[in-house]
N, C-alpha and C positions, 0 to 999 in steps of 0.2 A: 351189292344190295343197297338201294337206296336210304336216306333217312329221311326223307319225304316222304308223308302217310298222312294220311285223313281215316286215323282211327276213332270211329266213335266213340266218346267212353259212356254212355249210357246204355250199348249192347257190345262192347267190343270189337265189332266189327270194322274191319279196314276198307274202307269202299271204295281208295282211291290212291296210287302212289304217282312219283312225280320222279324220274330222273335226276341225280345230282350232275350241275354242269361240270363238262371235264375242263381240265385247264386253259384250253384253251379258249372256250365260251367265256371266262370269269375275266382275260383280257382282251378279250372282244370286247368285253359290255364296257371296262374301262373306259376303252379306247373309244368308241362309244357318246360315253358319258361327256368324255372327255370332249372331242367334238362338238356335243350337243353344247356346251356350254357359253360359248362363243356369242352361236346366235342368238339363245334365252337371253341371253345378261342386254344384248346388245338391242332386244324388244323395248318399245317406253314402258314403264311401268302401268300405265294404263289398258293397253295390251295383253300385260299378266295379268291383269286384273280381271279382264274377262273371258280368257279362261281357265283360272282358277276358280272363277263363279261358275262356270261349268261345270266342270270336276265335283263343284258341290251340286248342283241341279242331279249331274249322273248317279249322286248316290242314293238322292229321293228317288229318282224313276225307279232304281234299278234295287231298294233297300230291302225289299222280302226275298229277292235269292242272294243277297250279301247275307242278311241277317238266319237264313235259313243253313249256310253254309259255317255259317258262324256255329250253329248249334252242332254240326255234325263234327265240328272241329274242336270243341273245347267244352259242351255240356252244358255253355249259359242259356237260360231257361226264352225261349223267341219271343215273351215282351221284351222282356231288358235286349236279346240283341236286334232288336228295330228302334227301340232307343239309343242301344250306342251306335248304330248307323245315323241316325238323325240329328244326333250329335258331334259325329264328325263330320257330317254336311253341317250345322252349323259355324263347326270350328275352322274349315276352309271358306265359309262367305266370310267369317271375320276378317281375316286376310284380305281376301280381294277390297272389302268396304272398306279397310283402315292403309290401304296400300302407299298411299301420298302420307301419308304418318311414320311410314315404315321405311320406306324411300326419301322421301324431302332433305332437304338439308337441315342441318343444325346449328344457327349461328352463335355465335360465342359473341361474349363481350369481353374486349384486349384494351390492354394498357397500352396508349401513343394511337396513331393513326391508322388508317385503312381497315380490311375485314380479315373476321376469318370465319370458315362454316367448316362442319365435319360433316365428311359426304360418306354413305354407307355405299361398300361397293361388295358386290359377290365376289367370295371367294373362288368358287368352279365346284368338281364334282366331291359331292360329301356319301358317304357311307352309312346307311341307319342298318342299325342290327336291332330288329323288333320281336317281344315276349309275342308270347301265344294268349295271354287272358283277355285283351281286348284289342281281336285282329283287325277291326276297321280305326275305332278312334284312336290307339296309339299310332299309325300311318301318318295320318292327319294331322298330331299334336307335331309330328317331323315334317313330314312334305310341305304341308302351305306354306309355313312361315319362310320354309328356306327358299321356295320354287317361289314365292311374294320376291323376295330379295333378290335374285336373278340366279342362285344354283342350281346347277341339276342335282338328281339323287340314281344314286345307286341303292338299291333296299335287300337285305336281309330278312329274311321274317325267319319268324322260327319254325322248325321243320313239322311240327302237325299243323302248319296252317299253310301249305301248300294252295288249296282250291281259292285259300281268300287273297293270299300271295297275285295269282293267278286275274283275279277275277278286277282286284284292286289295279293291277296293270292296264285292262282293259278302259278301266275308267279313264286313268289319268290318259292314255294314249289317246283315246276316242274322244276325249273335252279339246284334242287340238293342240298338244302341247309338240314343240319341234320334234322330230324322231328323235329318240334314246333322252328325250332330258329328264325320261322317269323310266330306269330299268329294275327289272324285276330279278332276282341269281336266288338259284338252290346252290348255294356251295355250302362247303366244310367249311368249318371252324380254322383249317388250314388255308382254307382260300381265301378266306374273310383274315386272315393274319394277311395274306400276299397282296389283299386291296388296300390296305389300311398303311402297308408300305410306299405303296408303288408312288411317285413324287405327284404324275397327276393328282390325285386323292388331295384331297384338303384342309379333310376333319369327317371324325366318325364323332355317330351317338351310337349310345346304347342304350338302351331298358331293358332292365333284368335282373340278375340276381348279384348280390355280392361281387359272386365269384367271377360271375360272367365280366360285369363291372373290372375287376383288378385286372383280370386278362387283356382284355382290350386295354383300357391304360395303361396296362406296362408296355403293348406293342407300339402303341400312338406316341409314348415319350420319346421310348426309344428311335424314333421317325420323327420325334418335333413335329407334330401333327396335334391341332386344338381336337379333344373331346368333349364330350358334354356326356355325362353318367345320371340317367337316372333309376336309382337300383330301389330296393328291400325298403320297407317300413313295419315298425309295431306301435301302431301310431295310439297315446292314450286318450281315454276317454272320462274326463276330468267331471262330477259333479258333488258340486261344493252345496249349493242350498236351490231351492226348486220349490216352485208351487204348485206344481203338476205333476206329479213323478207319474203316471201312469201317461205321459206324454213323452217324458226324458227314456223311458222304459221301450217306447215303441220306438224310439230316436237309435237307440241302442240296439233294437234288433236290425231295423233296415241299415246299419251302420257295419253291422256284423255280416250279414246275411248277404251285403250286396256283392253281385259277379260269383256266387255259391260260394261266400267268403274270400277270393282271391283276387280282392283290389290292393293296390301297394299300397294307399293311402286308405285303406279301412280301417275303421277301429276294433283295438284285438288287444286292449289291455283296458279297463275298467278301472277307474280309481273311486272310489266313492268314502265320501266323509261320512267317521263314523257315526252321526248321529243319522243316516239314511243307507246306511250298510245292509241293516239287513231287511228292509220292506225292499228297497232294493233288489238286492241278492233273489229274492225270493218272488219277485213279477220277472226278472230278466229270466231265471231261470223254467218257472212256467211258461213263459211267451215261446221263450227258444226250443222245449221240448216239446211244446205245441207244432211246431213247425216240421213237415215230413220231408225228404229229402224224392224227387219225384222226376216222373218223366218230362224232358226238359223243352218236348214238342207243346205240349198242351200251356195254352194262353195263361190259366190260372197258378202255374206254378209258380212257387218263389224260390223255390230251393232243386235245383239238379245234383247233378254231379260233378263231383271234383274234375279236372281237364283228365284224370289217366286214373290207372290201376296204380301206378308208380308213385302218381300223387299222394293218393290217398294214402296206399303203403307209407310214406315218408311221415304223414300226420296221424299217422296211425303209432307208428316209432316213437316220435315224440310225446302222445299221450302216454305211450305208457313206461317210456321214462321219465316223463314228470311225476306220473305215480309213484313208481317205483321211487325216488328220489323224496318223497314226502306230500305230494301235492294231494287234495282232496280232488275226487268226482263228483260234483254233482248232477251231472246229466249227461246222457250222450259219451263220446270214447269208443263210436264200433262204426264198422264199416259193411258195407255188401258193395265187392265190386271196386267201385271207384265212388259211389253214394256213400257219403258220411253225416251220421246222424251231428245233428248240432250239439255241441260238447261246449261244458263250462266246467274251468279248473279254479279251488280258489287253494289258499295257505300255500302260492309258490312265495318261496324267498329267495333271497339275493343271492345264497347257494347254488341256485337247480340252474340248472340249464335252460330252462324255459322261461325264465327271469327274464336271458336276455334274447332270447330267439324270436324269430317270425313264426308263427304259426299262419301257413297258408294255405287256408278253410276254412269253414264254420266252425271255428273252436273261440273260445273266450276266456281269457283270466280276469277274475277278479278280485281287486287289493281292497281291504279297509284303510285306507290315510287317517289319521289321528287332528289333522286338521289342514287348511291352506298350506303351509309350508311343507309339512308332510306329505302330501299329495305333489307337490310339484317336483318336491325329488324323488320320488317315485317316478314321474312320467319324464323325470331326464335320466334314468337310471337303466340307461340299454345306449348300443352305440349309436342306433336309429333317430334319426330327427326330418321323416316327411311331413307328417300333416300331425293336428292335432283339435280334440273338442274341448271345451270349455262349458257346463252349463253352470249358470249363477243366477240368482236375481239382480244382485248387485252391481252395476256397472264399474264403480272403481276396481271390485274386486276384480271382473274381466279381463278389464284392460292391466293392471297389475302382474295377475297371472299368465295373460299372454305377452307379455315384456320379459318372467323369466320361462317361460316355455320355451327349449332347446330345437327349434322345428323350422323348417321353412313354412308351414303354414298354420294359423292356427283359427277353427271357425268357433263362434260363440255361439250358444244356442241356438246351433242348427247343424244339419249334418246334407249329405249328397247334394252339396250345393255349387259343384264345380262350374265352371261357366269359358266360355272363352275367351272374355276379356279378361281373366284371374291368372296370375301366373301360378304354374306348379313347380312346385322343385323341393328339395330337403337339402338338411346340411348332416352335420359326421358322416356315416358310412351310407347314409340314403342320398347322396349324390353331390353334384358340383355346379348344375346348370337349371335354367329356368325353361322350361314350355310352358304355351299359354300365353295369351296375353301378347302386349307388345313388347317383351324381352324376351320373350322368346326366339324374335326375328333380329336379335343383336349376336345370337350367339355366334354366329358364323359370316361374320363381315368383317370386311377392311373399314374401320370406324378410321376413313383419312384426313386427314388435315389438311386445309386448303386454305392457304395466310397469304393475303392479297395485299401489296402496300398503298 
């Protein structure tokens, strides 16, 4: 039985399975890949350049059956997924447009005579193992940079996004890229350990969870194989002083709410200083219960369904042993299905479990901090360090607070503002690499020295 399915989760229904390849397809596509890589690297860069600008054109023409597929795979609501289609067409023209940035040499300045430049060279064929919450732009945040720098890819997706798996192949093959230097594999977890060995291979990503995270980099060590991890966040949401809070409030719901709560870099922890604790508390949680959890076809929705039944089961667990364990309810805490209504927990402490957990959905803790300092060890107070918000009026106090903020990112009054030229990444257990941006396309090169007398 397969583990490939296109289960709905807003009716259930499975509309679509997909064969897992048997072993001997997953060193085919190696071998493959392998091949392929030759001829990519050995194109100019300008070459790649256009058609990776392809690759993004294919995903404008073709972005209402991506993004329509999107919805039948994981329940994000079809504005947001024609936006995160249009966005990983952004995120591959950046690539193509900064290619000679990416590629160029690097010269150095040496002590005595003659040169030296560091020239980026591909590695060959790399391994991405991609979550299901955003089937087209997590692709993209891997594929361009590395397919800019002259590697092919091997892709993993994750098993309920087969059709986009699928469909996403189509693109990159049909923009003109050599046969195999972008393959597509339904394998196991077991087979994706057998690629990550094999010596071709040259370095796997991940994005996923924790655990998914340690697995792979325990295999990758074990192989001396570079990985790049980008896992879990409970990113906080810092507000210190405001002259608008009925602004900071609606910040804080699209913060919550975006992707039906399951972005790794959302905010899911609320710290708010006590002198705005509870006007606060009290529009965040009106706003959120305002908010229905709905059919995720129709344009106006904002809130769908969790990606599974399983999902939600899981956030459903953890609500109600944060209860159980002392936390309050204030709204929300139930579920129909795989739809969960929007939930906000406050009085967790440093005890409960949910202190330092992910919650991934529409659910919301929120802490009173007692002042600046209080607040900021709160929001280093979990292993988590991807993203983080800041709202102040104060600019010293911003930049202060995001100096000891424990995060690879952190935005100051403002929220959903990722872009392509911003690198993403987090540090402790939310990861070890950067996407985005132009670091992103370092991860996976021979950064080599060329000293010329």
């Amino acid at each position: 039985m397969t583990a490939y399915a296109v289960t709905n989760p807003a009716t259930g229904e499975t509309t679509a399975t997909y064969d897992t390849f048997t072993d001997a397809q997953v060193t085919d596509a190696v071998a493959r890949a392998d091949a392929a890589a030759s001829v990519w690297a050995a194109k100019p860069a300008a070459e790649r350049a256009e058609v990776i600008r392809r690759i993004a054109q294919l995903h404008r023409e073709r972005k209402d059956e991506l993004a329509a597929i999107i919805v039948k795979e994981m329940g994000k609501p079809i504005a947001a997924a024609v936006g995160e289609v249009d966005f990983a067409a952004d995120i591959i023209e950046f690539y193509a447009d900064n290619i000679d940035k990416i590629t160029g040499d690097q010269p150095l300045e040496i002590q005595g005579s003659g040169t030296a430049v560091v020239r980026r060279a591909p590695l060959g064929p790399l391994l991405g193992i991609m979550p299901w919450n955003f089937p087209a732009y997590q692709v993209a945040r891997f594929a361009a940079p590395n397919l800019a720098v002259g590697n092919t890819i091997i892709l993993k997706h994750a098993p309920q996004c087969p059709e986009s798996s699928a469909a996403l192949e189509a693109i990159y093959q049909d923009a003109g890229l050599p046969d195999c230097a972008y393959i597509n594999v339904y394998a196991t977890n077991e087979q994706a350990a057998s690629i990550i060995a094999d010596p071709r291979v040259r370095g796997v990503s991940v994005t996923g969870s924790e655990r998914a995270g340690a697995a792979v980099a325990e295999i990758a060590g074990r192989n001396l194989k570079k990985v790049a991890l980008e896992l879990g966040g409970s990113d906080p949401f810092l507000v210190l002083s405001t002259d608008d809070l009925d602004a900071v409030v609606q910040a804080a719901v699209d913060a919550r709410l975006d992707n039906n709560g399951q972005s790794c870099n959302g905010a899911k922890r609320f710290i708010i200083v006590d002198g705005l604790y509870e006007e606060f508390t009290a529009k965040f949680v009106a706003a959120l219960a305002a908010v229905q959890a709905e059919d995720p076809t129709q344009e106006d929705t904002v809130l769908g369904p969790l990606s599974s039944v399983a999902a939600a089961e899981r956030l459903q667990e953890q609500i109600d042993r944060a209860v159980a364990q002392g936390a309050t309810l204030l709204t929300g805490g139930t579920r129909d299905g795989a739809f969960f209504a929007p939930t906000v927990l406050t009085g967790v402490t440093a005890d409960m479990d949910a202190y330092r957990e992910e919650l991934f959905g529409p659910a919301a803790v929120v802490y009173r901090a007692a002042d600046e300092a209080d607040a900021v060890a709160i929001a280093n107070g979990t292993p988590f360090g991807l993203g983080s918000y800041v709202f102040t009026t104060d600019d010293e106090q911003a930049q202060r607070v995001a100096d000891q903020i424990e995060a690879g990112m952190v935005y100051v009054n403002l929220v959903l503002a990722d872009s392509p030229e911003l690198p993403f990444g987090g540090v402790k257990r939310s990861g070890t690499s950067r996407e985005l941006g132009l670091l992103a396309a370092d991860e996976f090169v021979n950064k080599k020295l060329i000293r010329t007398a």
